[in-house]
mmCIF file as Biopython writes it, N, C-alpha, C and O atoms, coordinates in Angstrom:
data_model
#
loop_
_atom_site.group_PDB
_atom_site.id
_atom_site.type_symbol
_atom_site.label_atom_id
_atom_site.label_alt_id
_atom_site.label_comp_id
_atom_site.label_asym_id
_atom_site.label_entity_id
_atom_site.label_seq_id
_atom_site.pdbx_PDB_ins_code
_atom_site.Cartn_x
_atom_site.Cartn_y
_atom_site.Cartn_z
_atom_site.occupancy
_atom_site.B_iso_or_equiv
_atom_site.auth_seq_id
_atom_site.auth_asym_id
_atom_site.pdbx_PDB_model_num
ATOM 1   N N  . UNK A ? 1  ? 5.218   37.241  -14.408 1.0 0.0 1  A 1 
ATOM 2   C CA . UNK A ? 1  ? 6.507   36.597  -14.394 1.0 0.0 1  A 1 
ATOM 3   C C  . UNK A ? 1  ? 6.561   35.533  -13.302 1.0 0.0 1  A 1 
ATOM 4   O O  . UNK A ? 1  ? 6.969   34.390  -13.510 1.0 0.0 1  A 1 
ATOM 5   N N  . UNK A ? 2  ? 6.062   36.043  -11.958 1.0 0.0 2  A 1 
ATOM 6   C CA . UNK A ? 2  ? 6.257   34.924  -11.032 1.0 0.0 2  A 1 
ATOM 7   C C  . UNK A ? 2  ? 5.492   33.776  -11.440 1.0 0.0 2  A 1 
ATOM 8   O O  . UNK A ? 2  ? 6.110   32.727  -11.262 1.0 0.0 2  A 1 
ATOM 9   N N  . UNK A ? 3  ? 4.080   33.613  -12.043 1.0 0.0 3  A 1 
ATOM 10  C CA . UNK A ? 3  ? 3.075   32.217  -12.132 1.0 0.0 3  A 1 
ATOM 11  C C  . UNK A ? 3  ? 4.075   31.116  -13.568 1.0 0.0 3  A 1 
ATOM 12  O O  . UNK A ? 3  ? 4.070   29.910  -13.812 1.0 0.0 3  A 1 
ATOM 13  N N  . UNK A ? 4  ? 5.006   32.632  -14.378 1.0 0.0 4  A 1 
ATOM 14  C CA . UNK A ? 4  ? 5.355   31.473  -15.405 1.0 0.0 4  A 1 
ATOM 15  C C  . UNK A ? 4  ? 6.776   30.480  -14.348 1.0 0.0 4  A 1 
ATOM 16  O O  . UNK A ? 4  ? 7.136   29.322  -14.555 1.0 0.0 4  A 1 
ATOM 17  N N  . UNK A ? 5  ? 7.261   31.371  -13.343 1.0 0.0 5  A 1 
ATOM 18  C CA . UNK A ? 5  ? 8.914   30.784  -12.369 1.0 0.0 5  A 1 
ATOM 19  C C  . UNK A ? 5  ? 7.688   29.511  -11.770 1.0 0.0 5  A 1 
ATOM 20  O O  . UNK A ? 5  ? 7.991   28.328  -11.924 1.0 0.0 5  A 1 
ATOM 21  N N  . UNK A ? 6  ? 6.683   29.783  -11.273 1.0 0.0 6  A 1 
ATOM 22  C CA . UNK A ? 6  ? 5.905   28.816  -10.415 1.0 0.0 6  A 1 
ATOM 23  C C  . UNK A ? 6  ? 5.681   27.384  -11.228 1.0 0.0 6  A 1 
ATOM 24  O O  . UNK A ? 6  ? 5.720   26.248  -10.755 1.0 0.0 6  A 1 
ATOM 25  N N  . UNK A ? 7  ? 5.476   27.723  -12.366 1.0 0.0 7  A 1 
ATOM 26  C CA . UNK A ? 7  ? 5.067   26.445  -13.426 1.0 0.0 7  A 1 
ATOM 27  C C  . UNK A ? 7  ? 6.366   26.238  -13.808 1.0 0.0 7  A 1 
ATOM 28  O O  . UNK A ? 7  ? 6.530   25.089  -14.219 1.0 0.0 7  A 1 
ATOM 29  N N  . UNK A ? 8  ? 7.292   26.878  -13.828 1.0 0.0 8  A 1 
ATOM 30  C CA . UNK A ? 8  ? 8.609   25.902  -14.083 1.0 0.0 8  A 1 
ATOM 31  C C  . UNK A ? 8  ? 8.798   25.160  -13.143 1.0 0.0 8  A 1 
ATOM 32  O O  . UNK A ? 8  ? 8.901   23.944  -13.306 1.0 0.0 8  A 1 
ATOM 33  N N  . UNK A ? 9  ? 8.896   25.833  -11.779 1.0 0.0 9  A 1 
ATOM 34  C CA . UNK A ? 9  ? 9.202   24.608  -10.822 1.0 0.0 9  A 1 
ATOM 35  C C  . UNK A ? 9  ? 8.492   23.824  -10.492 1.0 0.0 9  A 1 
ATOM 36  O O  . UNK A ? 9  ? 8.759   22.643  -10.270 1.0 0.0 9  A 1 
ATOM 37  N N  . UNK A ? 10 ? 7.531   24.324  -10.412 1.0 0.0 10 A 1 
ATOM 38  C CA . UNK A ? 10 ? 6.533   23.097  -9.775  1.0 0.0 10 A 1 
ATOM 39  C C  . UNK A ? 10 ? 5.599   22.059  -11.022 1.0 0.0 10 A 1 
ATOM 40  O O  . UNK A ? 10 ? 5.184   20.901  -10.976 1.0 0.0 10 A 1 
ATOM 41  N N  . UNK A ? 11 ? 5.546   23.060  -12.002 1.0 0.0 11 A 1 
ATOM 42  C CA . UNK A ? 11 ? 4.613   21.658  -12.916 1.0 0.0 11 A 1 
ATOM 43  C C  . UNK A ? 11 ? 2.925   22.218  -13.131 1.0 0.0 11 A 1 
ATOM 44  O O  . UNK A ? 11 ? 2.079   22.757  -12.417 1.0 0.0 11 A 1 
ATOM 45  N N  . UNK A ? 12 ? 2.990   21.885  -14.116 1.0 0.0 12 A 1 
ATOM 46  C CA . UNK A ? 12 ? 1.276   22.852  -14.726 1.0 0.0 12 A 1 
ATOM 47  C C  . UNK A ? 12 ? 0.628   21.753  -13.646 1.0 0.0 12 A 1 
ATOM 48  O O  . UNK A ? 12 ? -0.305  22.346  -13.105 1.0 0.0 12 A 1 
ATOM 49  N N  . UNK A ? 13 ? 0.716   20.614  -13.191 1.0 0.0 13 A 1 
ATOM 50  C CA . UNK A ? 13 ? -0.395  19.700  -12.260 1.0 0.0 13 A 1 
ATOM 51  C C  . UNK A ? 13 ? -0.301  19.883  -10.733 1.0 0.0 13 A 1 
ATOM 52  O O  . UNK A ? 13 ? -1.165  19.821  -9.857  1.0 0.0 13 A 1 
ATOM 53  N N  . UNK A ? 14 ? 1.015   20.128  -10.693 1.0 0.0 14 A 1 
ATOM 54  C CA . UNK A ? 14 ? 0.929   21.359  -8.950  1.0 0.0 14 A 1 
ATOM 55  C C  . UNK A ? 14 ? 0.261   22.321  -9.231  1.0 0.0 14 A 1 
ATOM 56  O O  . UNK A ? 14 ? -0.701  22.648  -8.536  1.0 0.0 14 A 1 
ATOM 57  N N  . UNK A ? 15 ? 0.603   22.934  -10.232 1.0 0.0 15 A 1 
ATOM 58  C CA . UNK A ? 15 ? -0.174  24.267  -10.211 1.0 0.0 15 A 1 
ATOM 59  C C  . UNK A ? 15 ? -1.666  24.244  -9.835  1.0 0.0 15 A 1 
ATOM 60  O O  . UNK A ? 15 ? -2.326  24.768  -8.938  1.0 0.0 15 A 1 
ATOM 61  N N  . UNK A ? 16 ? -1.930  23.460  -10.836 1.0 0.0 16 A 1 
ATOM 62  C CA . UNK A ? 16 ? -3.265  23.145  -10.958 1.0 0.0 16 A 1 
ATOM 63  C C  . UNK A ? 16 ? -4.132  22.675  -9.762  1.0 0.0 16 A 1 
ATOM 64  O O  . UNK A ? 16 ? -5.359  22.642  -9.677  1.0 0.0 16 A 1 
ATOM 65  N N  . UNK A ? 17 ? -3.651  22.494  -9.302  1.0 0.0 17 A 1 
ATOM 66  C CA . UNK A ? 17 ? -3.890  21.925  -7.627  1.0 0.0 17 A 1 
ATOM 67  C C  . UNK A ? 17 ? -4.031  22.438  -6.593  1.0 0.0 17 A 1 
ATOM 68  O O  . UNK A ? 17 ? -4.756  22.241  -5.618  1.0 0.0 17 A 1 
ATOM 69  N N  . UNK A ? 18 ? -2.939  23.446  -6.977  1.0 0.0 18 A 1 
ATOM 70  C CA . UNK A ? 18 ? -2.761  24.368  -5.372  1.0 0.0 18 A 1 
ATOM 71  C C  . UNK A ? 18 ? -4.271  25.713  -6.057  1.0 0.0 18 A 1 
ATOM 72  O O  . UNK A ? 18 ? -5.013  26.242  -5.230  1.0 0.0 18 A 1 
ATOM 73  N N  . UNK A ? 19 ? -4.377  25.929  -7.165  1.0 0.0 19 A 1 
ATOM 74  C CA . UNK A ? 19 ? -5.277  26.663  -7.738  1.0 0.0 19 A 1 
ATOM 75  C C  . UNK A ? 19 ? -6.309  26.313  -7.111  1.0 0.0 19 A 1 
ATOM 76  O O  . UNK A ? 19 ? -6.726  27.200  -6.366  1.0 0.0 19 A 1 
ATOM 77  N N  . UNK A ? 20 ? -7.002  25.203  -7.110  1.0 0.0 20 A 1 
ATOM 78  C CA . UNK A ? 20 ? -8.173  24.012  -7.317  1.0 0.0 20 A 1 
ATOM 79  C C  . UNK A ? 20 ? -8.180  24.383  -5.496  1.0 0.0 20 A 1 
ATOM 80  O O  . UNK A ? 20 ? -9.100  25.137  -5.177  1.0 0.0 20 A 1 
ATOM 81  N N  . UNK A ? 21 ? -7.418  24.005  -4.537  1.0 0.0 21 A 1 
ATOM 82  C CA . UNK A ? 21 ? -7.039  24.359  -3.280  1.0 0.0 21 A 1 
ATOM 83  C C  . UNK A ? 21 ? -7.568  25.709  -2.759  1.0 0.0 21 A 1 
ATOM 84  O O  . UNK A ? 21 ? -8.402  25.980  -1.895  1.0 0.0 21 A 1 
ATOM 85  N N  . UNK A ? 22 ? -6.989  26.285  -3.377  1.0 0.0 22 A 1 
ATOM 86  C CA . UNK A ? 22 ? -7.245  28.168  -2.993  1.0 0.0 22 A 1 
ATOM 87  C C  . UNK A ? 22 ? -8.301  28.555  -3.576  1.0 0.0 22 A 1 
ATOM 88  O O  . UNK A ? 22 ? -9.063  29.140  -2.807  1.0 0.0 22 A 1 
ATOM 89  N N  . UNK A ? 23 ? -8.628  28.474  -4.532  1.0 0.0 23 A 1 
ATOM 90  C CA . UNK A ? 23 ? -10.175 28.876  -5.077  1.0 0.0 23 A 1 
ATOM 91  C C  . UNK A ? 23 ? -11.445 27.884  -5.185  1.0 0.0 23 A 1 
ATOM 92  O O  . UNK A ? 23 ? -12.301 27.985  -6.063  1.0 0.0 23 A 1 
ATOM 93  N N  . UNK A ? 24 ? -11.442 27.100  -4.363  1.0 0.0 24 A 1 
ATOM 94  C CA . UNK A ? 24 ? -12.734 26.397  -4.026  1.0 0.0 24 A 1 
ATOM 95  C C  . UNK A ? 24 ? -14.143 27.100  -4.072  1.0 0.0 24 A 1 
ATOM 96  O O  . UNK A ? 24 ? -14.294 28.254  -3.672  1.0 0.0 24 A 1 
ATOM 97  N N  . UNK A ? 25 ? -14.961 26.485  -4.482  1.0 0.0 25 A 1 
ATOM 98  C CA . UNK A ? 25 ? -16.212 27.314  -4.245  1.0 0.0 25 A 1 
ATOM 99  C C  . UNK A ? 25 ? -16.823 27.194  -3.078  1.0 0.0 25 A 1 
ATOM 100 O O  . UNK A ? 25 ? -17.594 28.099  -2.758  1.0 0.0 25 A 1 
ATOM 101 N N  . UNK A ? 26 ? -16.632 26.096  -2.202  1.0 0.0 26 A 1 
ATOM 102 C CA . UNK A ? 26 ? -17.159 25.298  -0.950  1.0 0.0 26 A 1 
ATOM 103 C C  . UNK A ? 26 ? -16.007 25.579  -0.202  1.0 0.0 26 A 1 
ATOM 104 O O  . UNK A ? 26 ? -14.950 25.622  -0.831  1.0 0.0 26 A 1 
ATOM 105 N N  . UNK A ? 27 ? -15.982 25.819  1.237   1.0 0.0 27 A 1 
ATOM 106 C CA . UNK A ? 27 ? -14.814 25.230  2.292   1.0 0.0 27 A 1 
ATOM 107 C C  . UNK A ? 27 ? -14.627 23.876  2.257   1.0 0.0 27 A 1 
ATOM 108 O O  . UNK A ? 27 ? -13.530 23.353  2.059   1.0 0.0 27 A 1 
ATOM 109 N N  . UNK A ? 28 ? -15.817 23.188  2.471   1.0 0.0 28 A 1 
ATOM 110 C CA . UNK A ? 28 ? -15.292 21.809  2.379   1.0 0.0 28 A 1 
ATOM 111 C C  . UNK A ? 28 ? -14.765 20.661  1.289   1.0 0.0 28 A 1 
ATOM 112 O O  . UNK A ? 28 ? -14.338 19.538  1.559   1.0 0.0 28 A 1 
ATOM 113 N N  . UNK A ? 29 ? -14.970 21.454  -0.397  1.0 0.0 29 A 1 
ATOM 114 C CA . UNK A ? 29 ? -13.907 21.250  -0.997  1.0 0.0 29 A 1 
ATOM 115 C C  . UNK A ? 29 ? -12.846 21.358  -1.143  1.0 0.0 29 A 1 
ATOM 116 O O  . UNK A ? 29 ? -12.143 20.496  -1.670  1.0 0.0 29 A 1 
ATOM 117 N N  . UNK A ? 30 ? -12.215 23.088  -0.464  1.0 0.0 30 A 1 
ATOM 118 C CA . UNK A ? 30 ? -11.154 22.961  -0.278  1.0 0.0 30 A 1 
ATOM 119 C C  . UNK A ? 30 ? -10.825 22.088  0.571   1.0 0.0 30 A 1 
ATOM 120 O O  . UNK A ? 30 ? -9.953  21.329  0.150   1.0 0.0 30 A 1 
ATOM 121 N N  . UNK A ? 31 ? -11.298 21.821  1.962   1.0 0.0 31 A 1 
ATOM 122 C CA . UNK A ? 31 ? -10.594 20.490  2.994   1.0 0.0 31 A 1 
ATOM 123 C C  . UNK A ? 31 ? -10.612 19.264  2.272   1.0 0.0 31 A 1 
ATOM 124 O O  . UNK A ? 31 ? -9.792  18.404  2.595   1.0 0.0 31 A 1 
ATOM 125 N N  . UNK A ? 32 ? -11.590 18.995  1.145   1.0 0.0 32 A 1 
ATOM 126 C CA . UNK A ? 32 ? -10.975 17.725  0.504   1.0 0.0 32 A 1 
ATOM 127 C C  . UNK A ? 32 ? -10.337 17.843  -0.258  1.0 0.0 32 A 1 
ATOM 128 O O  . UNK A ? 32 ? -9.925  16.741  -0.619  1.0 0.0 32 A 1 
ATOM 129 N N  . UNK A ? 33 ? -9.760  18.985  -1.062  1.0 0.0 33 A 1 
ATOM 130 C CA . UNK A ? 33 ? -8.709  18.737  -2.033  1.0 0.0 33 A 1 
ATOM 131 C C  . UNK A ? 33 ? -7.023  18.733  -0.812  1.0 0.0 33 A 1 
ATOM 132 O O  . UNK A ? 33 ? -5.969  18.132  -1.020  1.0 0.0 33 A 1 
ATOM 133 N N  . UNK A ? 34 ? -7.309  19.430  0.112   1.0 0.0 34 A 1 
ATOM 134 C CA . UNK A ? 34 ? -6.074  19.548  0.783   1.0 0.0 34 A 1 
ATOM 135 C C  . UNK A ? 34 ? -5.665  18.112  1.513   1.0 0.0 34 A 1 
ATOM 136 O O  . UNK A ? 34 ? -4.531  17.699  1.757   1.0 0.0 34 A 1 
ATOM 137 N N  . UNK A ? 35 ? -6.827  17.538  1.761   1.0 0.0 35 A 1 
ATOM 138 C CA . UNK A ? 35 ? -6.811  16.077  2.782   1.0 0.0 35 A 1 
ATOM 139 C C  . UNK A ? 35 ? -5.929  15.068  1.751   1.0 0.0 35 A 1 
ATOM 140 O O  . UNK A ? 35 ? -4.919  14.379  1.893   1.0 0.0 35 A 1 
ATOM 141 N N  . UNK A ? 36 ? -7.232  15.467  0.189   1.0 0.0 36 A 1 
ATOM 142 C CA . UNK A ? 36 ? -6.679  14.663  -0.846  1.0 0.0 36 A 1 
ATOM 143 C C  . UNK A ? 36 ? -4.575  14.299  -1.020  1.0 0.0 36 A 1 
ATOM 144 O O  . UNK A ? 36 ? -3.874  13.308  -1.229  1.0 0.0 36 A 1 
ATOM 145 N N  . UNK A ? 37 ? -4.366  15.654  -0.797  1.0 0.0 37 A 1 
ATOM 146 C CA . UNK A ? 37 ? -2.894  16.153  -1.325  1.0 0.0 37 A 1 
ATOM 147 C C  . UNK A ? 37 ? -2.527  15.604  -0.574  1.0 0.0 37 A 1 
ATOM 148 O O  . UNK A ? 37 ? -1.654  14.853  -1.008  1.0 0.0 37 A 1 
ATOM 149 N N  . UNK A ? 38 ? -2.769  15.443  1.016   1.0 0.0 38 A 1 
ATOM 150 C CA . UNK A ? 38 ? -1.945  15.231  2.178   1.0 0.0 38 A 1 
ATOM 151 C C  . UNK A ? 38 ? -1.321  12.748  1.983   1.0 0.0 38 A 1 
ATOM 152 O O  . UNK A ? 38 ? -0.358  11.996  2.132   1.0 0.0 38 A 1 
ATOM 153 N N  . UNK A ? 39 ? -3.027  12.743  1.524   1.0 0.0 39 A 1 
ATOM 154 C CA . UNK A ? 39 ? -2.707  11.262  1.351   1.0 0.0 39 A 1 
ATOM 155 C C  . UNK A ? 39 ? -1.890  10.725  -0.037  1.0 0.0 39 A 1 
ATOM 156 O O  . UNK A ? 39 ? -1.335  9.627   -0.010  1.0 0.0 39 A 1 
ATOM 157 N N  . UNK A ? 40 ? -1.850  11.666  -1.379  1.0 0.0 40 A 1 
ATOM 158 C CA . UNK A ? 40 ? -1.227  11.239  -2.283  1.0 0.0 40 A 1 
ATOM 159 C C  . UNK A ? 40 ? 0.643   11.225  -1.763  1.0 0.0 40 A 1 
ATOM 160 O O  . UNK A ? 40 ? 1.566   10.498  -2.133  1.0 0.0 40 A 1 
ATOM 161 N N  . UNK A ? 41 ? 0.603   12.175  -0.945  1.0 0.0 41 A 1 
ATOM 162 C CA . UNK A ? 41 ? 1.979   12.638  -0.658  1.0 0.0 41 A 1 
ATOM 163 C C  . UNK A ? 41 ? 2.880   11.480  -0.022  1.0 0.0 41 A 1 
ATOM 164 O O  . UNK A ? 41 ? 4.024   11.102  -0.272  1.0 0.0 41 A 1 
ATOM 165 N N  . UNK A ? 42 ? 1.863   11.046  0.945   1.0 0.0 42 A 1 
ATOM 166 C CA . UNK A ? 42 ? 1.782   10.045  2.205   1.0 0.0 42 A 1 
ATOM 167 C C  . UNK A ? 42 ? 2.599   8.418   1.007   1.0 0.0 42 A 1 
ATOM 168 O O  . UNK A ? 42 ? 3.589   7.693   1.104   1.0 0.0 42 A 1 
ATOM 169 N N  . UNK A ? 43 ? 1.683   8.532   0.226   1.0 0.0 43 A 1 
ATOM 170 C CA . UNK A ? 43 ? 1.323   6.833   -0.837  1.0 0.0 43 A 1 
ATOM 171 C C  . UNK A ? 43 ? 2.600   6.944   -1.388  1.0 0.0 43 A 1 
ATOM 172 O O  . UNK A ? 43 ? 3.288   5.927   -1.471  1.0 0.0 43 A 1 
ATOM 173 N N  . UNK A ? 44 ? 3.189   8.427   -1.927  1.0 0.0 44 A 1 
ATOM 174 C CA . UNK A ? 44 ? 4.119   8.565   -2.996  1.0 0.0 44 A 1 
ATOM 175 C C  . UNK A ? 44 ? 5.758   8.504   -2.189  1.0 0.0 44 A 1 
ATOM 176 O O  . UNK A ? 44 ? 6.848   8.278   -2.714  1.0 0.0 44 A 1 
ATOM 177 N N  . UNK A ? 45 ? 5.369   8.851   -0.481  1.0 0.0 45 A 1 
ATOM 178 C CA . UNK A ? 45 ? 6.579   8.201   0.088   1.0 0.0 45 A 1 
ATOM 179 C C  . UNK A ? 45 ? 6.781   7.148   0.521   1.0 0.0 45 A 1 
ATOM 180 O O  . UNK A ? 45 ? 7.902   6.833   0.921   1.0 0.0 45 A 1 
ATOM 181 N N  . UNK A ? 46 ? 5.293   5.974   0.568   1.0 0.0 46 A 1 
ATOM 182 C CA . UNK A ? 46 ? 5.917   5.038   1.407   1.0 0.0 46 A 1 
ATOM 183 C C  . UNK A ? 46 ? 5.840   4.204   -0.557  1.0 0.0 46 A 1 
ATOM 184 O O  . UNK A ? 46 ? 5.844   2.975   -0.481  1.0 0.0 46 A 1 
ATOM 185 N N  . UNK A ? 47 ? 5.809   4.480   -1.330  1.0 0.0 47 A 1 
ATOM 186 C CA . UNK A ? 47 ? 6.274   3.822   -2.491  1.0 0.0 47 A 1 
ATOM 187 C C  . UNK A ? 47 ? 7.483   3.832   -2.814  1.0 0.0 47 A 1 
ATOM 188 O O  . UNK A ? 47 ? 7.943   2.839   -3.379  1.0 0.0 47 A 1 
ATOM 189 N N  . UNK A ? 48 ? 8.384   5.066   -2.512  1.0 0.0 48 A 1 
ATOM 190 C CA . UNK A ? 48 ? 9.690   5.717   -2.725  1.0 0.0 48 A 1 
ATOM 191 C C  . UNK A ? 48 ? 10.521  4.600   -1.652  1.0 0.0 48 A 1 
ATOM 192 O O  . UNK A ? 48 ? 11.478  3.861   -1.882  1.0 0.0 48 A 1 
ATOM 193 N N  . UNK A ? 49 ? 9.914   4.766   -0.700  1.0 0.0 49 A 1 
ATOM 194 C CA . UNK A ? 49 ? 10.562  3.671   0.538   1.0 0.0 49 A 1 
ATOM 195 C C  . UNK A ? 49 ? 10.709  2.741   0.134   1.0 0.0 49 A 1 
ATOM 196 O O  . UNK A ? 49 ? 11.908  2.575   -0.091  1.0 0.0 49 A 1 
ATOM 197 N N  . UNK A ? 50 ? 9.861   1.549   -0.248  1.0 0.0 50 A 1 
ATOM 198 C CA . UNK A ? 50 ? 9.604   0.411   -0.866  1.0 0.0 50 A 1 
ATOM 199 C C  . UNK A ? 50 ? 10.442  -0.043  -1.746  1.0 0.0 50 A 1 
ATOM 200 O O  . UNK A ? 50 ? 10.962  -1.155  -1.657  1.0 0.0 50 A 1 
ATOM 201 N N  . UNK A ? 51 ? 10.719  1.044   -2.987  1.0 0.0 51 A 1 
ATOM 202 C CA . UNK A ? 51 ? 11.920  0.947   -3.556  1.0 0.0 51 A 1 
ATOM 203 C C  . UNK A ? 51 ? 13.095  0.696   -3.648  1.0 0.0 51 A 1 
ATOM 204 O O  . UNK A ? 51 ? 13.763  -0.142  -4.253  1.0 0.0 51 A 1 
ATOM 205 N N  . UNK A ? 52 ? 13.461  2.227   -2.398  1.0 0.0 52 A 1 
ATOM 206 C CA . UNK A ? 52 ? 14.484  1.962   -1.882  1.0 0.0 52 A 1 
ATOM 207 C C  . UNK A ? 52 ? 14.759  0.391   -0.985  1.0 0.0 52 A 1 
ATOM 208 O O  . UNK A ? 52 ? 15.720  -0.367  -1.116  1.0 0.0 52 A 1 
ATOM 209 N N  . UNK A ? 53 ? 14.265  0.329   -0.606  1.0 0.0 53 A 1 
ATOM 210 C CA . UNK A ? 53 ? 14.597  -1.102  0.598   1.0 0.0 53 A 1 
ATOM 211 C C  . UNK A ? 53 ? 14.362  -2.093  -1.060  1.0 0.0 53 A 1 
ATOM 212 O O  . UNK A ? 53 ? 14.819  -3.205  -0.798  1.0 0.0 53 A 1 
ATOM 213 N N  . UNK A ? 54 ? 14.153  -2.095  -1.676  1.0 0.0 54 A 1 
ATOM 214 C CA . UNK A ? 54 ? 14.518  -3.537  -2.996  1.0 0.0 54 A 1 
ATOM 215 C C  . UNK A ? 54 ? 15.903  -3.197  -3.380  1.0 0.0 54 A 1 
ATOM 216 O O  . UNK A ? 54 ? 16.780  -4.057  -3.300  1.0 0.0 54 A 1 
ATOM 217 N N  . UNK A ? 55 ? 16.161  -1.997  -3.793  1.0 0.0 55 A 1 
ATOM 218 C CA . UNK A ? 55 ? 17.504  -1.373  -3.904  1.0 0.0 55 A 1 
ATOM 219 C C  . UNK A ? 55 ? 18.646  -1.913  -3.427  1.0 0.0 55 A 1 
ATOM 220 O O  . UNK A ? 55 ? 19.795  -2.065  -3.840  1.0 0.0 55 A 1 
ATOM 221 N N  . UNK A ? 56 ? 17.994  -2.178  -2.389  1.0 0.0 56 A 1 
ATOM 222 C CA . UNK A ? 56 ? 19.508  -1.875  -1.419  1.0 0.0 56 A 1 
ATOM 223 C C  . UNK A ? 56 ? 19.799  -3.538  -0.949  1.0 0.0 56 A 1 
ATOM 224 O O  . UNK A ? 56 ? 20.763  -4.022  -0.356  1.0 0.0 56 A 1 
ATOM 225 N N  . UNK A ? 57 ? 18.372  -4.264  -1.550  1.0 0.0 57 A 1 
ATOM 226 C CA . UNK A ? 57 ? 19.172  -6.127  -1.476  1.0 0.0 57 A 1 
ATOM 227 C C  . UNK A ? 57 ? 19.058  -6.440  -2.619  1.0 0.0 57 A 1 
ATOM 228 O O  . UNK A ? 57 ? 18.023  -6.267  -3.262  1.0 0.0 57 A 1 
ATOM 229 N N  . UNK A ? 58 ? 20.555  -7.178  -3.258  1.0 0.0 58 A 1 
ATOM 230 C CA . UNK A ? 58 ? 20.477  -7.801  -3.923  1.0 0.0 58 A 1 
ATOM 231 C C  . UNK A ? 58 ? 19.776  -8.848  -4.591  1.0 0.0 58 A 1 
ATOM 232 O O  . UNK A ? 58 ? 19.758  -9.820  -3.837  1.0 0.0 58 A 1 
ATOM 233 N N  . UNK A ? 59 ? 19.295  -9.048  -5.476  1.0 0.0 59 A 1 
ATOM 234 C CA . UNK A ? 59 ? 18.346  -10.305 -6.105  1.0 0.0 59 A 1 
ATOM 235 C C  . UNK A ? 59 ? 18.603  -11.202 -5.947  1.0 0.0 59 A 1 
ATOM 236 O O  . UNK A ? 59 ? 17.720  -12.034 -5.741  1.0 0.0 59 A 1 
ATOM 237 N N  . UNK A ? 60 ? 19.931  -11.568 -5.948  1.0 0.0 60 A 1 
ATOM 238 C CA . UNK A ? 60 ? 20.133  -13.108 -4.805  1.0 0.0 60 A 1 
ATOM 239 C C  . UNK A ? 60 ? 19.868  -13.567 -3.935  1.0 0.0 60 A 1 
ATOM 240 O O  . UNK A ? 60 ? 19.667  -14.770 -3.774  1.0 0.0 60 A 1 
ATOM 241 N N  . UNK A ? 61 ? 19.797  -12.646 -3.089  1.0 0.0 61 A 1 
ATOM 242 C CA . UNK A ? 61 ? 19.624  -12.611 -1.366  1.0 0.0 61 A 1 
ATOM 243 C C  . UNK A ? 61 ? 18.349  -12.841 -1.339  1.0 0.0 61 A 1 
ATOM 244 O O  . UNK A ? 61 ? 18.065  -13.423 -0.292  1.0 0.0 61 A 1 
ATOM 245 N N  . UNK A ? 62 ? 17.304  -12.628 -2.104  1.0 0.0 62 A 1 
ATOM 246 C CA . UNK A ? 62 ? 15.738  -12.494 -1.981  1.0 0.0 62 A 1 
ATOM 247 C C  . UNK A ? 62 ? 15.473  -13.979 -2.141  1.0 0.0 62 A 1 
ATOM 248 O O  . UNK A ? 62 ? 14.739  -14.489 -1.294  1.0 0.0 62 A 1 
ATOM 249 N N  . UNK A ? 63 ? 16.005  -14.812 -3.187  1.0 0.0 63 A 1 
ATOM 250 C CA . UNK A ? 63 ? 15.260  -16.493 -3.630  1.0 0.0 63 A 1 
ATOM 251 C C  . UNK A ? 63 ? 16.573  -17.320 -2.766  1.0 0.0 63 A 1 
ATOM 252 O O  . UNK A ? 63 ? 17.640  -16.977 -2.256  1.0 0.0 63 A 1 
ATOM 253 N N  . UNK A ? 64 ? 16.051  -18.186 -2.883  1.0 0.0 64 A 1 
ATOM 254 C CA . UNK A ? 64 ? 16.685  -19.592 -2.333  1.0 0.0 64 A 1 
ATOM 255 C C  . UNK A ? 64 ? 17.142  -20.254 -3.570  1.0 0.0 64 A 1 
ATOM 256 O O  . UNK A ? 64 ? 16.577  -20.361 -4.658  1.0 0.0 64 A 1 
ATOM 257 N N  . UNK A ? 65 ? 18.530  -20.760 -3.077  1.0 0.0 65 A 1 
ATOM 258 C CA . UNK A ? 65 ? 19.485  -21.068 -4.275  1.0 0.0 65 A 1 
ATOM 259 C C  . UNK A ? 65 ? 19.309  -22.743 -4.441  1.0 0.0 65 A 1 
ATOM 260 O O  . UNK A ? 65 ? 20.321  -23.201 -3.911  1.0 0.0 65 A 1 
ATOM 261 N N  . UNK A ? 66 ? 18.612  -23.689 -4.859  1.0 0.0 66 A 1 
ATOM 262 C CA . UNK A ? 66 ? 18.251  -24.627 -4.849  1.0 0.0 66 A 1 
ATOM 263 C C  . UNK A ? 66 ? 19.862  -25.576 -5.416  1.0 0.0 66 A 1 
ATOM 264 O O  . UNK A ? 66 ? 20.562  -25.231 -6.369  1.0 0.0 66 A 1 
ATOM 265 N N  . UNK A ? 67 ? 20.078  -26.634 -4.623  1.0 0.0 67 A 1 
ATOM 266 C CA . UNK A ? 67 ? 21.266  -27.270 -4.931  1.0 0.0 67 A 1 
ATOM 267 C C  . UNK A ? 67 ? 20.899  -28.265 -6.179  1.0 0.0 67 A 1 
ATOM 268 O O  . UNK A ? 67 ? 19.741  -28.659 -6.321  1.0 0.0 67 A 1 
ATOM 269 N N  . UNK A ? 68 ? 22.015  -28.674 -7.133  1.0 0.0 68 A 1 
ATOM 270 C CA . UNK A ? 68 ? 21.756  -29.473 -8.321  1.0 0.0 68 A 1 
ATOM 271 C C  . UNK A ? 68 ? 22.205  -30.766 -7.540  1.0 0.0 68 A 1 
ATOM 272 O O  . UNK A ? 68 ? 23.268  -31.023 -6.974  1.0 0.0 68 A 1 
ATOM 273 N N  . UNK A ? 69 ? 20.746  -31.684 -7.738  1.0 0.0 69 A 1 
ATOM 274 C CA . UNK A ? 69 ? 20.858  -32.819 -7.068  1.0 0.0 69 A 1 
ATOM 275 C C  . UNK A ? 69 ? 21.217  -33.919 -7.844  1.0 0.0 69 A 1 
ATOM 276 O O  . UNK A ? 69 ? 20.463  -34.891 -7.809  1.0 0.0 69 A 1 
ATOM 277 N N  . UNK A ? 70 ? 22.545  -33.976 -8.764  1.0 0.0 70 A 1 
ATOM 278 C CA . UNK A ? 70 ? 22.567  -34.788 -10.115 1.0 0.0 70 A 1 
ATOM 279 C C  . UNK A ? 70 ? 23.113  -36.239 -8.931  1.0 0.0 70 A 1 
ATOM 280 O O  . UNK A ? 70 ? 23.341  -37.358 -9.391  1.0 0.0 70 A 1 
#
């Protein structure tokens, strides 16, 4: 019952991960799958950031409003 509550919340590709994590055949696969996790995490907030800060200025504010020189 708990692994099916675990895959609801978290997602058959967490799962799959933290699995891949804990049952390594090598130690030092596990330190690279964990290093791995640590930098996707890292990429997936400063992308979230990035976002946000476009968000939050308007598309006007970004270009230069060129005057009609008739």
């Amino acid at each position: 019952m708990r692994r099916a509550e675990d895959y609801a919340t978290l997602g058959a590709k967490v799962m799959v991960e933290l699995h891949t994590e804990s049952h390594a055949a090598k130690p030092s696969t596990r330190a690279w799958a964990i290093t791995r996790r640590a930098q996707r995490a890292h990429r997936r907030q400063a992308d979230r950031a990035s976002r946000t800060d476009r968000a939050s200025h308007p598309p006007s504010q970004d270009r230069e409003v060129v005057a009609d020189a008739r």
